[in-house]
C-alpha positions in Angstrom: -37.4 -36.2 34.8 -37.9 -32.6 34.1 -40.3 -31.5 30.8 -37.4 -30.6 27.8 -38.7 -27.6 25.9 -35.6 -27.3 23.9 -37.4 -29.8 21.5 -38.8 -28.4 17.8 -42.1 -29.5 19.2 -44.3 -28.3 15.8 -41.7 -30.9 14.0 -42.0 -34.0 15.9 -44.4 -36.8 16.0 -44.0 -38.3 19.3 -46.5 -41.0 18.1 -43.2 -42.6 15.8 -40.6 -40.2 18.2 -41.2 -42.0 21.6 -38.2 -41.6 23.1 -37.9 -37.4 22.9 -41.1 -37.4 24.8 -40.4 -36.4 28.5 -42.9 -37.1 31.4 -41.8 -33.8 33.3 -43.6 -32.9 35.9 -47.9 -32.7 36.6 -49.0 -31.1 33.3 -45.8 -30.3 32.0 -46.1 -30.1 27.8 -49.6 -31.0 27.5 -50.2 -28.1 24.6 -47.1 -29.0 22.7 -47.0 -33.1 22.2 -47.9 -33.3 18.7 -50.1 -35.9 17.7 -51.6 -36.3 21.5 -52.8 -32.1 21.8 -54.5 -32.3 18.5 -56.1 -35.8 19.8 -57.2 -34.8 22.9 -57.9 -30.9 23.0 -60.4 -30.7 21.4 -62.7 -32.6 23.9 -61.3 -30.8 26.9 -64.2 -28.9 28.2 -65.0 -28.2 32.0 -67.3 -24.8 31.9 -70.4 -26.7 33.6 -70.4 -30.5 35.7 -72.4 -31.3 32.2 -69.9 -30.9 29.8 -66.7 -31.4 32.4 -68.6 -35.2 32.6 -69.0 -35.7 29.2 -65.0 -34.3 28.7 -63.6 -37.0 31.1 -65.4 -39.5 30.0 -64.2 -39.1 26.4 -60.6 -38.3 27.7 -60.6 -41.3 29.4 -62.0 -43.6 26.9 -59.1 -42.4 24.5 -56.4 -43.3 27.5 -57.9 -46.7 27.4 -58.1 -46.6 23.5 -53.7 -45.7 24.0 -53.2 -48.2 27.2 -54.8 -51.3 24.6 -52.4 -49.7 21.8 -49.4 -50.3 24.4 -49.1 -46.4 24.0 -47.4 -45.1 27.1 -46.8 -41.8 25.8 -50.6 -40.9 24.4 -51.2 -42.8 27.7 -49.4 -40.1 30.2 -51.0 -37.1 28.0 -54.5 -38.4 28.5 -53.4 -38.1 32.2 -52.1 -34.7 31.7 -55.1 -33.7 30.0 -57.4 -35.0 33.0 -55.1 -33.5 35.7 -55.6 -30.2 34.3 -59.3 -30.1 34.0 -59.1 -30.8 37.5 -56.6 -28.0 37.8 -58.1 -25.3 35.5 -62.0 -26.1 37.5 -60.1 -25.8 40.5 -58.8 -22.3 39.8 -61.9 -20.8 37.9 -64.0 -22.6 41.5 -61.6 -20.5 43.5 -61.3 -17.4 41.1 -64.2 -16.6 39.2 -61.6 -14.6 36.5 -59.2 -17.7 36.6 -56.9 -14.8 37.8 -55.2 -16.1 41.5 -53.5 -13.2 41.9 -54.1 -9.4 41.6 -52.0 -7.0 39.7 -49.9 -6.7 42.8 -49.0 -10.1 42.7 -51.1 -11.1 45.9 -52.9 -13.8 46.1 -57.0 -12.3 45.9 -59.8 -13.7 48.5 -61.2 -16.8 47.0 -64.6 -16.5 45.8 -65.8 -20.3 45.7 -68.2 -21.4 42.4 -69.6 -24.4 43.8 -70.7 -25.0 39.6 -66.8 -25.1 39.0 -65.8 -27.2 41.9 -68.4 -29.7 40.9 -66.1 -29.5 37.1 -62.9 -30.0 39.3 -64.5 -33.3 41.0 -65.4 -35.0 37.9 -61.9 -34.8 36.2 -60.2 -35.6 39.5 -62.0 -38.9 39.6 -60.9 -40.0 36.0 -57.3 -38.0 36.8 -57.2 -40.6 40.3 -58.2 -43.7 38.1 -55.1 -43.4 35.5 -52.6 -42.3 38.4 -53.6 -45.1 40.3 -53.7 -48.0 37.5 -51.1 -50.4 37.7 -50.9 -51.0 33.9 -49.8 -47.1 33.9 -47.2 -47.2 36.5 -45.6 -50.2 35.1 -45.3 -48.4 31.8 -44.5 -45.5 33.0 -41.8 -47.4 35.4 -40.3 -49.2 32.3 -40.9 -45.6 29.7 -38.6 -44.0 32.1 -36.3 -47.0 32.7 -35.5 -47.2 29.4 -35.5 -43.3 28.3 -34.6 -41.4 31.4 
């Protein structure tokens, strides 16, 4: 299912409007599903292993606060929010400006921060732990069954 942007996101609480909410694609919407972003953001950190720890470990305890509330949607942003600490470390490991590209539009040398990379680990381990639970693929199975 591709992400619809065509929504009034700043109108819509997908908390009581489940069925406008679109899984997409990786992180697809994760700054715009209203009351999830405002839920979550604010403990997204990933600047040292330290605080990228303490971030997943909050982000993950509200997915499982959402999974026992039977809340796929909250659910799939707490995954969105973990796959892109992984992402975002990833990027600032491999870039130290978070900048992949050059005003040319060529890909610049890597420059590896090993503190960043550590970051990127930490979220990929909670990130793996909600793509790989069952209870999240069945919802998810039946979320898009029912709702495209």
């Amino acid at each position: 299912m591709v992400f619809n942007y065509n929504l009034d996101y700043e109108h819509i609480n997908f908390r009581e409007h489940p069925e406008l909410y679109s899984v997409g694609r990786g992180e697809q919407g994760v700054l715009l599903v209203e009351p999830y972003k405002s839920e979550i953001l604010p403990h997204w950190r990933f600047k040292t292993p330290e605080i990228a720890k303490n971030s997943s470990d909050k982000i993950y305890d509200i997915y499982l606060n959402y999974k026992e509330n039977n809340d796929f949607v909250g659910m799939d942003m707490a995954r969105k929010f973990l796959q892109m600490g992984y992402t975002r470390s990833r990027r600032y490991a491999n870039h130290k400006s978070g900048k992949k590209y050059n005003e040319n539009g060529e890909v610049k040398v890597r420059e590896i921060d090993l503190e960043k990379a550590k970051s990127a680990s930490i979220f990929e381990e909670k990130w793996k732990l909600v793509r790989e639970d069952q209870d999240y693929l069945k919802l998810k199975k039946k979320y898009q069954q029912k709702y495209g």
